[in-house]
C-alpha positions as semicolon CSV with decimal commas, in nm:
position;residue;x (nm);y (nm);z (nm)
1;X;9,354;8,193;4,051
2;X;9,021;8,084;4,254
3;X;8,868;8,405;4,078
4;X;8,989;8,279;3,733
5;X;8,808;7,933;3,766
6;X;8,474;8,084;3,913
7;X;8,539;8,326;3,587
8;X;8,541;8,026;3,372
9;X;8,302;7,836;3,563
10;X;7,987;8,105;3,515
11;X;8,084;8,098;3,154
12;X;8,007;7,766;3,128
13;X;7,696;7,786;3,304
14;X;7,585;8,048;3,104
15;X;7,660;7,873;2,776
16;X;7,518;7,552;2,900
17;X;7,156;7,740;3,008
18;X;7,225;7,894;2,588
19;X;7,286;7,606;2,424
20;X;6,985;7,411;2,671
21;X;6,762;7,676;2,569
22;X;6,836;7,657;2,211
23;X;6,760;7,274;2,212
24;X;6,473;7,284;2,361
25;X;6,300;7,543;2,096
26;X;6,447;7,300;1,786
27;X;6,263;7,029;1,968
28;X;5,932;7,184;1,994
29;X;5,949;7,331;1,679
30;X;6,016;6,937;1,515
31;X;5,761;6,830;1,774
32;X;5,507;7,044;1,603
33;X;5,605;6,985;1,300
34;X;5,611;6,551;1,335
35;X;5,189;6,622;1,536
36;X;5,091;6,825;1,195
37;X;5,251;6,484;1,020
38;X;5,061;6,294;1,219
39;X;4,734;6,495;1,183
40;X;4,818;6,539;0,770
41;X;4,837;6,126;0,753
42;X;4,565;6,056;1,021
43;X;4,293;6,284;0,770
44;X;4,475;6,140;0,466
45;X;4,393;5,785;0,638
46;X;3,995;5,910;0,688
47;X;3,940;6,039;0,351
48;X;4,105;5,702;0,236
49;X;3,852;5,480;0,380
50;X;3,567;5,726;0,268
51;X;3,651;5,705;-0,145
52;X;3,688;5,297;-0,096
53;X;3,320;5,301;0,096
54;X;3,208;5,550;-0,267
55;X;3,446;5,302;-0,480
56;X;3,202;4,964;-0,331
57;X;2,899;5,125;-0,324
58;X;2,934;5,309;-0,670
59;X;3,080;4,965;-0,799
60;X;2,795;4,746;-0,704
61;X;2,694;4,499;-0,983
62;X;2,325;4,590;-0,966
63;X;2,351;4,963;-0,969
64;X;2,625;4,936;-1,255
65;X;2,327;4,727;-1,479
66;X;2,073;4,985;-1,372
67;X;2,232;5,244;-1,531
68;X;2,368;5,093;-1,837
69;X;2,004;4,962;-1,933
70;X;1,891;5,297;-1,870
71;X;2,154;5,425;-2,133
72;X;2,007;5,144;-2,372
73;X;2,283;4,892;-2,314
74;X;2,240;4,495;-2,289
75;X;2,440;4,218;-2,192
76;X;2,657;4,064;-2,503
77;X;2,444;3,790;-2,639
78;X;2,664;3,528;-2,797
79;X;2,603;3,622;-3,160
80;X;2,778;3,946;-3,119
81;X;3,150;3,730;-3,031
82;X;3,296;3,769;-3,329
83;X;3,626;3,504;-3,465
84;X;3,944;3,660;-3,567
85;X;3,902;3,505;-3,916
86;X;3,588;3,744;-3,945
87;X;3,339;3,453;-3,909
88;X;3,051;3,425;-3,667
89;X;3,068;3,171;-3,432
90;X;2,713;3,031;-3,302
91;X;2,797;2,887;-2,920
92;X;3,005;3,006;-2,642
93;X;3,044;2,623;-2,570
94;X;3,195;2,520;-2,850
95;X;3,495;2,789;-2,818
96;X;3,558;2,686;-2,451
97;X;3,553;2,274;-2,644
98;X;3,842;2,428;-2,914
99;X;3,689;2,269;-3,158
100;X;3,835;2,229;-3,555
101;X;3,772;2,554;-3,710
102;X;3,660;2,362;-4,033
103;X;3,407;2,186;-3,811
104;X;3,218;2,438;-3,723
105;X;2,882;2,588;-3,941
106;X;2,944;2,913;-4,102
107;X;2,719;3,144;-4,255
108;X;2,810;3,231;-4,545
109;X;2,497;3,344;-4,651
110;X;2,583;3,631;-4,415
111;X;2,823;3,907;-4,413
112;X;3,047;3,925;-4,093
113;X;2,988;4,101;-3,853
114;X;3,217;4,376;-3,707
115;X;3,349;4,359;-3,374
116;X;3,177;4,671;-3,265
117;X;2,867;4,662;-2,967
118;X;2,535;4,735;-3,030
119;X;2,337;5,061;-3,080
120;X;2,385;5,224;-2,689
């Protein structure tokens, strides 16, 4: 009988140091796997903060106006805001007032202008 349970007893040492061994290689292997995560989001995180640095610099105000007057474009001046009704309105001021569309001067003399910018 003591032969039987030192029988059974190697087994289970021997299936222990199996099943031990087999853990431990499913642990490196998700180890690895979660560090080329890490690496994967850490690089993600770099080239992140590199396009918002290109994003600010290529968004600056004074470089945007640089190139658009090279390209022939101006700021809107206010006779190019154009009314709904088709009429040209004369004064940024007196939109931001609401004033009584019948108050204001119209030129009829004048066709109305489209809605579309300038020559570019």
């Amino acid at each position: 009988m003591a032969r039987l349970v030192d029988i059974a007893a190697a087994f289970l040492a021997l299936s222990s140091a199996i099943a031990l061994y087999g853990l431990k290689h499913d642990t490196r292997r998700i180890e690895s796997r979660v560090q080329a995560q890490e690496r994967t989001a850490e690089k993600t995180e770099r080239e992140i903060a590199v396009l918002k640095a290109e994003r600010a610099y290529l968004g600056r105000p004074e470089r945007i106006e640089k190139l658009a007057r090279a390209q022939g474009m101006e700021p809107v001046r206010e006779r190019q805001y154009v009314r709904i009704d088709g009429s040209r309105d004369d004064g940024i001021a007196r939109i931001l007032d609401k004033p009584d569309i019948d108050a204001l001067p119209s030129d009829d003399a004048e066709a109305p202008q489209s809605a579309e910018p300038g020559p570019r």
